[in-house]
Every structure is written in structure tokens, then in C-alpha cells.
N, C-alpha and C positions, 0 to 999 in steps of 0.2 A: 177394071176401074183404074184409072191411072191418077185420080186425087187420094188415093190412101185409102179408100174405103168414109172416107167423112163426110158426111151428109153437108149439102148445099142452104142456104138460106137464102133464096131471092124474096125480094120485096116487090112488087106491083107497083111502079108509080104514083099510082091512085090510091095505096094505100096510106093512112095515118101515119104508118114506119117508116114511110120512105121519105128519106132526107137530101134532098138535093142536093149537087154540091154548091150552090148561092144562097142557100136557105144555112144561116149560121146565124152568131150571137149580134145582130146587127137586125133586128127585125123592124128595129121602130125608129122614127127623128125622132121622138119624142123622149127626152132622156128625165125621169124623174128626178124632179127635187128637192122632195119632204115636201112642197107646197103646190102642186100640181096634179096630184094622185087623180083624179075626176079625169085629165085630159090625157093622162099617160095610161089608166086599165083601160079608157076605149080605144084608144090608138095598138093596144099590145093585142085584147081581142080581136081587133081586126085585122092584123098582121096575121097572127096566130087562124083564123079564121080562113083569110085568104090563100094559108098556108097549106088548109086541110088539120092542121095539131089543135083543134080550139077541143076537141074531147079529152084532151090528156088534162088540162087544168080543169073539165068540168068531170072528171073522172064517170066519162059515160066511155073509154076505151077499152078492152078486156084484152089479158093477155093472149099474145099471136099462136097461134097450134102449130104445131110443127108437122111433117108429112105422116108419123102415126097416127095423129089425131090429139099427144097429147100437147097441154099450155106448158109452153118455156118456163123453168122458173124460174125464184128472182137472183139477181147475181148474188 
């Protein structure tokens, strides 16, 4: 083993984890403010959405298993 013996974490593209490198803090035109709330949570849903991340705010995501089987925990 020439990484140290340290276990690898790849992510699946198609996973919910997996964070593009274009996919940043920058998802929406739509920038709130304090009087538009209605046209900026459908605009961020559907950022979020097209992103594959809409289950982290509707916390229907469960923690990722690592290769024993068992969930990461939290930092």
C-alpha cells in the first residue's frame, strides 16, 4: 500500500456527496432581500434540485457508510 495504509473515500458522481467543482456558493440569480422570500426558496429549490442536494434541506439524506458498512460520524 503506498498511501499509508489510509482508507480512500470516493464519491459516485451521482451521488448527493458529490460536489462538482462549478457547483459552489453561487447557485441562484436570485439574491434575497427580506422582500422576495416566495421567488428566491423556489429559485434555490430548484438550483438545489438540479443539483441532486434538494434531500439535504429536506433531510430525507442519511449518513454516507464507509467500505465496513459502518455511517461516518459527525465532525
Amino acid at each position: 500500500m503506498g498511501d499509508g495504509g489510509k482508507k480512500r473515500f470516493v464519491i459516485d458522481p451521482h451521488s448527493p456527496y458529490y460536489l462538482h467543482l462549478l457547483e459552489g456558493p453561487d447557485i441562484t440569480v436570485v439574491i434575497f432581500d427580506g422582500k422576495n422570500y416566495d421567488l428566491w426558496v423556489r429559485a434555490v429549490r430548484a438550483a438545489l434540485k438540479s443539483n441532486n442536494k434538494l434531500a439535504f434541506i429536506e433531510s430525507m439524506l442519511k449518513r454516507p457508510i464507509d467500505e465496513d458498512g459502518e455511517r461516518f460520524s459527525e465532525a
